[in-house]
C-alpha positions in Angstrom: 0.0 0.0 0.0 1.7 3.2 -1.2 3.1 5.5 1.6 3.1 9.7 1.1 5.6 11.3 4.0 4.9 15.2 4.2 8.0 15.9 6.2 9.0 18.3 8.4 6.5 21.3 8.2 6.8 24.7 9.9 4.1 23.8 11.8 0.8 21.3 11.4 -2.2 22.7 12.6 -4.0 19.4 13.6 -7.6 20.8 14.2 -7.9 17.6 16.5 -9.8 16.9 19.6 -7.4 19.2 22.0 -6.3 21.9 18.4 -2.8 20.8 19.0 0.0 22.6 16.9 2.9 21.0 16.6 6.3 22.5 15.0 8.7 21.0 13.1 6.7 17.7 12.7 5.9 15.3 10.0 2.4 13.5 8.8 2.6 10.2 7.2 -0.7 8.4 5.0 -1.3 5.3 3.9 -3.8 4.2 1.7 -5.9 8.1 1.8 -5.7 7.6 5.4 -3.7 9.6 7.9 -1.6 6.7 10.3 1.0 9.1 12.1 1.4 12.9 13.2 4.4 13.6 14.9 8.5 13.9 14.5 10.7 11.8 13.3 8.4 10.0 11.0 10.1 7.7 7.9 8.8 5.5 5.2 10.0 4.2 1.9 7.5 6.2 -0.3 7.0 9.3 -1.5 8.6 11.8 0.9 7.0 15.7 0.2 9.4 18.4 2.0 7.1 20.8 3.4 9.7 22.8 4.7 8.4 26.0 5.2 4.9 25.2 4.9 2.0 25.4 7.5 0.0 21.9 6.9 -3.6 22.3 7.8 -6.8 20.1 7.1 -8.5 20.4 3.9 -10.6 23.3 4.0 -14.8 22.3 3.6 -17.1 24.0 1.7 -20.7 24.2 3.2 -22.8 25.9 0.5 -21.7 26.7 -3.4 -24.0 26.8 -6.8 -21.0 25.5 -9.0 -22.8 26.2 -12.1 -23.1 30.1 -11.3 -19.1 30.3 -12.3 -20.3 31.3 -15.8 -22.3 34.4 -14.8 -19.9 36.4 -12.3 -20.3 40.4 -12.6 -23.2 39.9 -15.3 -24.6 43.8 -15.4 -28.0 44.3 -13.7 -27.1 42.0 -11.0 -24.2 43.6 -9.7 -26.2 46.2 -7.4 -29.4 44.3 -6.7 -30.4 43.2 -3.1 -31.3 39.3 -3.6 -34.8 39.0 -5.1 -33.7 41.2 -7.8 -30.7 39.7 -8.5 -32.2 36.3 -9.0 -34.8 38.0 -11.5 -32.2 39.3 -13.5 -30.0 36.0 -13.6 -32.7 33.1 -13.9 -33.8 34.1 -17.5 -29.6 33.3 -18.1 -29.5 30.5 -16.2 -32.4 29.2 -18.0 -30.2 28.9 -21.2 -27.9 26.6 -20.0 -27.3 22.4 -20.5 -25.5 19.7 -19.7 -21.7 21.0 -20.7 -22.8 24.6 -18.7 -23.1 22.4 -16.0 -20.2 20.4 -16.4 -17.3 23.1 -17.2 -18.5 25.7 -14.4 -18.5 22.6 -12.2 -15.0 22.0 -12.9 -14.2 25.9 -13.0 -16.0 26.5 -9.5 -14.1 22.9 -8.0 -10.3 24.0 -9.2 -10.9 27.3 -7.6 -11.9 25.9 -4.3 -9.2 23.1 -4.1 -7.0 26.2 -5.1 -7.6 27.8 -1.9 -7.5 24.7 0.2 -10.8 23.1 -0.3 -10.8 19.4 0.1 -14.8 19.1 0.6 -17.4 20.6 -1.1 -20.7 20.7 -0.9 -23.2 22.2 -4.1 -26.5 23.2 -4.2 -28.2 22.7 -7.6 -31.5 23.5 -8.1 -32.4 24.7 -11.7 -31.9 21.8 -14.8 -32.9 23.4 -17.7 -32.2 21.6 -21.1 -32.2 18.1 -20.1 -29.1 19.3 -17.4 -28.5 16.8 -14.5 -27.1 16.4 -11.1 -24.9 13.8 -12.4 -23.1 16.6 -14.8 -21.5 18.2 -12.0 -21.1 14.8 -10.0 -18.3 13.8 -13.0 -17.1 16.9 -12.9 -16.0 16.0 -9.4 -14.8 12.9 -9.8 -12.5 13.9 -13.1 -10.9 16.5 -10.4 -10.7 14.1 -7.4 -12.6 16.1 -4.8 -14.4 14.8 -2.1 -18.1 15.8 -3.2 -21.5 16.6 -1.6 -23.6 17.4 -4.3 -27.3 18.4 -3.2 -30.3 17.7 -5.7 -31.9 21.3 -5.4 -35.3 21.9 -7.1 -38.1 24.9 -7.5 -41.5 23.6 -8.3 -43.7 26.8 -7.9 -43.2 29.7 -10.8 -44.0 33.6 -11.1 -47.6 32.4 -12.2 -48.4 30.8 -8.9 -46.3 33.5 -7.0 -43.0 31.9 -6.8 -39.7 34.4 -7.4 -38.4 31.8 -10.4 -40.0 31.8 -13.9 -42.3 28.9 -15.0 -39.4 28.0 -17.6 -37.6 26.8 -15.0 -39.5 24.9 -12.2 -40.1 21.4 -12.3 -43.5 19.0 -11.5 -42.9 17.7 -7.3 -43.7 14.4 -8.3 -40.6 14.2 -11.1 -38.7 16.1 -8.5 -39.3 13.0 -5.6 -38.4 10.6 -8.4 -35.5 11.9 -9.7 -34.4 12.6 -5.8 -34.7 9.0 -5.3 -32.6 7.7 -8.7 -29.3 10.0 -7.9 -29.6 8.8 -3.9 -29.6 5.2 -5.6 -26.8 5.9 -8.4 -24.4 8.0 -6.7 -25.0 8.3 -2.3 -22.1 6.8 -0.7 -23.0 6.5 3.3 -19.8 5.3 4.0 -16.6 6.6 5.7 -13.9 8.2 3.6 -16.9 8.2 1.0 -16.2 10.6 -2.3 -19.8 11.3 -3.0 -22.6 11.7 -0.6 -25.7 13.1 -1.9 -28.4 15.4 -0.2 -31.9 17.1 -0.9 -32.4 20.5 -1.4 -35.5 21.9 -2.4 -34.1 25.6 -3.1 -35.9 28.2 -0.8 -39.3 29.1 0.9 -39.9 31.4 -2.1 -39.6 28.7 -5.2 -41.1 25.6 -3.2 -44.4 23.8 -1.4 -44.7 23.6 2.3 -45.5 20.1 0.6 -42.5 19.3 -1.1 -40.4 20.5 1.6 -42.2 17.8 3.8 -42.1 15.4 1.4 -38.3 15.8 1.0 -37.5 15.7 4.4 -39.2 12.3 4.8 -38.0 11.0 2.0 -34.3 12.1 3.1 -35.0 10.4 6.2 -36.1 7.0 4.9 -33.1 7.4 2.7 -31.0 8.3 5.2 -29.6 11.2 3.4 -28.9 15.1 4.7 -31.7 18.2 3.8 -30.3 21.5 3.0 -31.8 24.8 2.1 -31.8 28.6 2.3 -33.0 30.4 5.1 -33.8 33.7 6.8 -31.2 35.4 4.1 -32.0 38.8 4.5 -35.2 41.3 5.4 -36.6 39.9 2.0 -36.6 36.9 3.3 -38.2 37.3 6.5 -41.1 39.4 5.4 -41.9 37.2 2.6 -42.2 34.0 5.3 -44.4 36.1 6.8 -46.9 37.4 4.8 -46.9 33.9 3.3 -46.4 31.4 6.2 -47.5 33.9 9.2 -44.1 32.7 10.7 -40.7 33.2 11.1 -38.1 30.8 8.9 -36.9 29.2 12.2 -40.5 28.3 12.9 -41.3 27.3 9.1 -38.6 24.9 9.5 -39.5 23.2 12.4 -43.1 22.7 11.1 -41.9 20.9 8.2 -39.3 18.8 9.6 -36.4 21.0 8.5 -34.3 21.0 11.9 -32.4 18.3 13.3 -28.6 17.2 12.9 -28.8 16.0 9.2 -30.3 19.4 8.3 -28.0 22.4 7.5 -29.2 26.1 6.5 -27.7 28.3 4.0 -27.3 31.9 5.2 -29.4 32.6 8.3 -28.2 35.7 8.5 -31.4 37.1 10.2 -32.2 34.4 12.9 -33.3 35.8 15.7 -32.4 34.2 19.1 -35.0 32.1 19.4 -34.4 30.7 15.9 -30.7 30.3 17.6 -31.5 28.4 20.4 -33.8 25.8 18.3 -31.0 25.4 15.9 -28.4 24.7 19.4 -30.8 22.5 21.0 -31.8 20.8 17.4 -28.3 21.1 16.4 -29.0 21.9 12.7 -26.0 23.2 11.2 -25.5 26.6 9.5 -23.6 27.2 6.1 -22.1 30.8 6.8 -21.5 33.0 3.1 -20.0 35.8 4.6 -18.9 37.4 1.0 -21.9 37.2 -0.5 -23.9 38.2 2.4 -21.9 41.5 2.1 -22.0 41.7 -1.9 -26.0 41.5 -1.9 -26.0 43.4 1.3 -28.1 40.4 3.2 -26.2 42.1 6.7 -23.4 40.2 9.4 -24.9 36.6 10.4 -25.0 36.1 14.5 -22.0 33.3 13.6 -20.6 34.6 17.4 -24.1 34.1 19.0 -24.6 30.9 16.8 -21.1 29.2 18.4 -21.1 30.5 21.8 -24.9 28.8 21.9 -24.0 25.6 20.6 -24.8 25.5 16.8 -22.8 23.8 14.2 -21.6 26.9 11.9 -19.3 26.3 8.3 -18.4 28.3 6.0 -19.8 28.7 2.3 -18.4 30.7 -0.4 -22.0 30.9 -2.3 -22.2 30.9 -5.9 -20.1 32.6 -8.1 -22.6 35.3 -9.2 -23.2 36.5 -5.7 -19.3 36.4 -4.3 -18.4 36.5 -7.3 -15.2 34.6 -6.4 -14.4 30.8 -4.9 -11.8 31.4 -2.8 -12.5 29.6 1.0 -10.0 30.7 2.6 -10.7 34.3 2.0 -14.2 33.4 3.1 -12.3 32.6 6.3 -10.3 35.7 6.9 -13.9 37.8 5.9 -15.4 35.7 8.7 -13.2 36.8 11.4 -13.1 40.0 10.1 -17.0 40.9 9.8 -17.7 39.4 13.5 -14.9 41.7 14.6 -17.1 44.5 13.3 -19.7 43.3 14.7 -18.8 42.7 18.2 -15.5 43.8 18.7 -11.6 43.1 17.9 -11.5 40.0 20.4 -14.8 38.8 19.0 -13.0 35.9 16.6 -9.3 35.0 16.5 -7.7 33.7 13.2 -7.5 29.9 14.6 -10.9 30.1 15.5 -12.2 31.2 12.0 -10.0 28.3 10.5 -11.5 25.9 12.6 -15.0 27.1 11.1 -13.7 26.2 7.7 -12.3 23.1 8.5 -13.7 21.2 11.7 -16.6 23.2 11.5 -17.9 22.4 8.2 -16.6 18.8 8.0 -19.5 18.4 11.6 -22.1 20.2 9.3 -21.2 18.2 6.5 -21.3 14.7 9.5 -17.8 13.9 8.1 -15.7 13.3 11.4 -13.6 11.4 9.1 -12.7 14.7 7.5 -11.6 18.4 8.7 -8.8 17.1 11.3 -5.4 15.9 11.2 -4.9 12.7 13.3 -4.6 8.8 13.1 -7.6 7.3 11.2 -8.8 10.6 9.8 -8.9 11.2 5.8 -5.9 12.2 4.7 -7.3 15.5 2.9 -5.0 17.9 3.5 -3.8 21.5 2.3 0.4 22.8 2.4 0.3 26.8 2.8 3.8 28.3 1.6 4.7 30.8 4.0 8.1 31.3 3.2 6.7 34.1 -0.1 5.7 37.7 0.4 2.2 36.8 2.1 4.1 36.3 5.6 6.8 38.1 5.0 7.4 39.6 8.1 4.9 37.2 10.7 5.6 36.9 13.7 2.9 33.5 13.1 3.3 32.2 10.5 0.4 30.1 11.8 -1.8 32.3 12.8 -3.0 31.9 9.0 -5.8 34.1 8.0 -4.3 37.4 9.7 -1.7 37.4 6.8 -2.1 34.7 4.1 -1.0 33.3 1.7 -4.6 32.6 0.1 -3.5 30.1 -2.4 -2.5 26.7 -1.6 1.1 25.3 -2.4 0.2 21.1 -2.5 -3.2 20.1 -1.8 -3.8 16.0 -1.1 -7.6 14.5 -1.0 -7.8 11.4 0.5 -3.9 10.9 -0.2 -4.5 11.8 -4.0 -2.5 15.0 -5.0 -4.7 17.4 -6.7 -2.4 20.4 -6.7 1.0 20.7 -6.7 3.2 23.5 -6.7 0.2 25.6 -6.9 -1.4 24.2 -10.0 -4.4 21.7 -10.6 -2.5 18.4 -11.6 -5.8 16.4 -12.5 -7.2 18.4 -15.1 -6.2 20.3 -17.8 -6.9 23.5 -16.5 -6.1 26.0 -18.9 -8.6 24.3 -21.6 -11.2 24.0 -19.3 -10.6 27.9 -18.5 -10.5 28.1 -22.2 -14.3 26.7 -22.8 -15.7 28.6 -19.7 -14.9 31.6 -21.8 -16.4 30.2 -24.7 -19.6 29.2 -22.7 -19.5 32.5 -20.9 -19.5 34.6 -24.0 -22.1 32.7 -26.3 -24.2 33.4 -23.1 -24.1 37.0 -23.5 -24.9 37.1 -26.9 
């Protein structure tokens, strides 16, 4: 079984049970699974000098909508609160098939394991043109990261007073169905799995209170996670209710919509009742602190959320609301805008990369992922800190406070899928070369 010795690192920030930090050490994996952290470590494989580096766990990624990579900074959208924003992209979206799907799939993913990303989730809840979930689920594969693809879905159109055109929603009963064939194809419950799926109906806006029952039972018989957007923004909260005479919070429990194998995009206006059911529940939050700021959705309670006990990651959104991919900048933003919000001590740098790593791999229920130690997956990111990003640190570990913000080797469950700072399991450059392609027959 092959060995891969990454040897002697500046220091390795293990994330583990007591977030020990050790300097000068060495991390040894065998067969994608981590079997030693420590000094002094040999084997006769492949030895990776990291020398200079800061190892940390693979960064996780708790919310995205891969296929929005081909419509960053589209004009009408870039100033528009949420609602509008959607109106103005939908009708684009709406253009788009199978190879859309595929290439910004592969676009969104290389940008993410770029910044560290090891595990990423994807909400996908439009399929125009005979599109599928299983576009983006190869796209995955072909770049070798682990994968939580959620099959997303709107069923109720402008004409029944949904946000979404008719164009794109879909019938609930083809919906159920098609949940049920990519759970049977592609769901992989077990540990050091590469593709777990989930359902997603999209929003309170686009959906049935009866779907998003029907989903949650059907998750549960399935034995599958639920995921959705909630309490986004003011928008969001009056429209729940005038429609549902209810909070989100309260909508969600109704339906069956808390518990641990439920986690909530956004929540940026939960109140702290909605906090306490989500800490007793403990339904887990997918933080987006960029594009909460770029549609100017507000800061999310994320200090109120941890210091009560609910499971928080991090999400970098999609593409057209960020517009960029980048998790560990999502990171450094998240320490940064609870420091606005509460004060300078409010969040410390380890604490915000503890969010993106532990944190989402617990929202994500992957223990197996998002630490460092014996029997863990070895998905694991090497941050140069040797360059200008840190010239100057006085800790080098203390990683978000300087950078760097792209990853030197990246490994997913022992597989390298960057090295020396470049994708080595795609052809990147021609896949950047079609997204343009895509991109511009788009606009005309």
């Amino acid at each position: 079984m092959s060995e891969i010795l990454i040897k002697n690192a500046h220091t390795i920030l293990t994330m583990d049970e007591t977030r020990r930090e050790l300097a000068g050490a060495d991390l040894l994996i065998r067969g994608g699974v981590i079997v030693a952290v420590g000094h002094g470590l040999t084997t006769a494989g492949q030895v990776v000098d990291a020398a200079g580096c800061v190892v940390t766990p693979g960064l996780v990624n708790t919310h995205h909508h891969l296929y929005q990579s081909l419509t960053r900074a589209v004009p009408g959208g870039q100033d528009a609160l949420l609602f509008g924003w959607l109106q103005t992209l939908y009708p684009i979206w709406s253009r788009f098939g199978p190879e859309e799907m595929y290439i910004s799939a592969q676009i969104g993913l290389s940008e993410l394991a770029l910044s560290g990303c090891t595990l990423s989730s994807d909400h996908l809840y439009l399929y125009p043109n005979g599109s599928r979930l299983d576009d983006t689920i190869a796209a995955a594969s072909e770049l070798g990261l682990r994968f939580h693809p959620t099959r997303g879905a709107m069923s109720i159109g402008e004409s029944d007073g949904g946000l979404p055109p008719d164009s794109l929603v879909e019938q609930e009963t083809a919906i159920l169905e098609d949940s049920i064939r990519v759970i049977d194809a592609f769901h992989d419950p077990s540990e050091g799995s590469m593709c777990r799926v989930g359902l997603a109906p999209c929003s309170p806006f686009s959906v049935s209170r009866e779907l998003m029952r029907d989903a949650a039972i059907l998750a549960r018989d399935k034995g599958v996670m639920l995921h959705t957007h909630l309490a986004e923004n003011e928008e969001d909260i009056a429209y729940s209710l005038a429609n549902f005479g209810c909070r989100p919070g309260q909508y969600a429990e109704d339906l069956g919509w808390t518990g641990s194998d439920v986690w909530h995009a956004h929540c940026v206006k939960l109140d702290g009742q909605e906090i306490d059911l989500f800490a007793r529940s403990k339904t887990g939050v997918a933080h987006c602190p960029c594009s909460n700021c770029r549609l100017g959705s507000g800061i999310a309670p994320v200090r109120a959320m941890r210091d009560a006990g609910v499971p928080v990651g991090l999400g970098v959104d999609g593409s057209a609301s960020n517009d960029s991919g980048n998790l560990i900048a999502e990171a450094r933003q998240s320490m940064l805008l609870q420091r606005v919000a509460n004060g300078a001590d409010a969040m410390s740098a380890r604490e915000a990369l503890e969010i993106a790593t532990r944190g989402g791999a617990d929202v994500l229920n992957r223990p197996d992922c998002g630490r460092l130690e014996v029997g863990k997956r070895a998905d694991v990111a090497m941050w140069d800190v040797t360059g200008i990003d840190s010239a100057g640190s006085w800790d080098p570990a203390a990683l978000l406070l300087a950078g760097p913000t792209r990853v030197k080797h990246l490994f997913v469950e022992g597989r390298q899928v960057v090295n020396a700072g470049q994708i080595a399991t795609i052809d990147l450059p021609r896949v950047i070369e079609r997204q343009t392609q895509l991109a511009q027959a788009l606009q005309s």
